[in-house]
N, C-alpha and C positions, 0 to 999 in steps of 0.2 A: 454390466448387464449379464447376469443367468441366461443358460442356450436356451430355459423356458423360458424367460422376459421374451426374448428376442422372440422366440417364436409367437408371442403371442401378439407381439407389435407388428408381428409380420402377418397377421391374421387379422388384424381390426379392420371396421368398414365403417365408412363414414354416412347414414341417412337424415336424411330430411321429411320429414312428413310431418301432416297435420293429426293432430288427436286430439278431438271434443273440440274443436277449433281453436287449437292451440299450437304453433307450428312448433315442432322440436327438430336438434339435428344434435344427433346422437351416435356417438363411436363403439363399437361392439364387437365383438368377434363375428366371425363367418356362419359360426352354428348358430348363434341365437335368434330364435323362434319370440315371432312377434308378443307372444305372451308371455314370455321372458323379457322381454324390452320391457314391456308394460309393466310389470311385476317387479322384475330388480332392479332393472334400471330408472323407471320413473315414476315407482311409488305409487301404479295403478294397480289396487290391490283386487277393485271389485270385481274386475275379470277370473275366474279362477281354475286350477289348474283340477282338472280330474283324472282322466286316465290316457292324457296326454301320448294319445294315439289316434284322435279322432273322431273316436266313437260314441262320446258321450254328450257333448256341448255344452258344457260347462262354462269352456272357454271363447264361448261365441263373441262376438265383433263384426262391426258394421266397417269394408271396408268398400271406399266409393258406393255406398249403398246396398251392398251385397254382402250376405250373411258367409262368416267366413270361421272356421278353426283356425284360432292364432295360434295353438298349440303345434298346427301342421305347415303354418305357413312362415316361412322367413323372413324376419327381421328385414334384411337386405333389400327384397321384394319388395317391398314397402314403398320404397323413396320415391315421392312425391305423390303418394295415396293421402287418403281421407280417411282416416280410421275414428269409430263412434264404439266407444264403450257403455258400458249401465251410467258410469259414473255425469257421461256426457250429456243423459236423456233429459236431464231437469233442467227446468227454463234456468234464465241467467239469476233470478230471484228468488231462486231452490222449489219453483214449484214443481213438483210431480209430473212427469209425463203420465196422459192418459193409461197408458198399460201398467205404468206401476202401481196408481193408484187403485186398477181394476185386481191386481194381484192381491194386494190388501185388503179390498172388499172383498172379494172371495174366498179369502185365503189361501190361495194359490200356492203356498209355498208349507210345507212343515222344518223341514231340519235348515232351508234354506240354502244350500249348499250350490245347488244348480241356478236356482231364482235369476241371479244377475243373466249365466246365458240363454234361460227361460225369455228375460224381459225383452232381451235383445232379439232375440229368435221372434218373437212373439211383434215385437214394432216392425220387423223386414216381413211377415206372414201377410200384417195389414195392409201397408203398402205395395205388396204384392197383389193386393186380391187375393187373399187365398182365405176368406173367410164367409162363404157362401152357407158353409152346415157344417154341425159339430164334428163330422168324418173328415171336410176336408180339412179344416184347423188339426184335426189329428195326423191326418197325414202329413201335411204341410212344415208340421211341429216336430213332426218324427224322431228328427235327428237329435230333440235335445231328450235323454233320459232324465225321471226324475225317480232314482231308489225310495223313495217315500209313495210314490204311488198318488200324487196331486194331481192325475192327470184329469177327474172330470171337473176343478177346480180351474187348471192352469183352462182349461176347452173356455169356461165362462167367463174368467176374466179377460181372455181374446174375444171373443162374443162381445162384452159390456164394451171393451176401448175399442173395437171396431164399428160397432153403434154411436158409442158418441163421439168417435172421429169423425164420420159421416155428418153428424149433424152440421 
């Protein structure tokens, strides 16, 4: 074994978590950042990686219900969370969740780039309540940038799945 080998066997951690209701337990080094789990490790691609600093939400995820930057948050941190990705949102029967389907009718999305942390940001906004008027969905939404400029689009498609969530 390489003094690199070694050092990196000496660096692995072992988690357990649920994702999309799926339980994984997964070995990784110490650095890696849950959206690196998701992505290298377990071929969860539709999370995606923006300017992995935070700032953009691209990388957004539902972890125990709460809207999170996998890009900022630790792999390790994880073990025995609940993490919901885009990929997670459609019934067992590939139907659509409500918000995706409202991003569609709206067209909510152009280059599509952010969309998946759009959709997820946008299902934690509703169950939040935070969908009273189109200022607050904007505020509430904040965190995810869309460089395309879809934002009075993404405002309506939270509007329509927040409407006929309610119903």
């Amino acid at each position: 074994m390489t003094t690199q080998s070694a050092e990196l066997a000496s660096d692995s951690l072992n988690t357990k978590l649920t994702i999309n209701d799926q339980v994984y337990d997964v070995t990784h080094q110490a650095r890696v950042t849950l959206l690196d789990l998701l992505r290298e490790h377990l071929g969860l691609t539709g999370t995606k990686k923006g300017c992995n600093e935070g700032a953009c939400g691209a990388c957004t995820v539902l972890m125990d219900g709460q809207r999170v930057n996998a890009c900022m948050t630790l792999a390790a941190s994880c073990s025995g969370k609940s993490v919901t990705t885009v990929e997670g949102l459609a019934g067992p029967d590939g139907t659509l969740h409500a918000v995706q389907t409202a991003f569609i009718d709206q067209d909510a999305f152009q280059c599509g780039y952010c969309t998946p942390g759009q959709i997820v940001s946008a299902v934690a906004c509703i169950r939040e309540g935070h969908t009273g008027s189109s200022e607050e969905i904007s505020e509430w939404m904040s965190g995810n940038i869309c460089r395309c400029a879809a934002y009075p689009q993404i405002v309506a498609a939270v509007e329509q799945a927040a409407a006929q969530l309610e119903d």
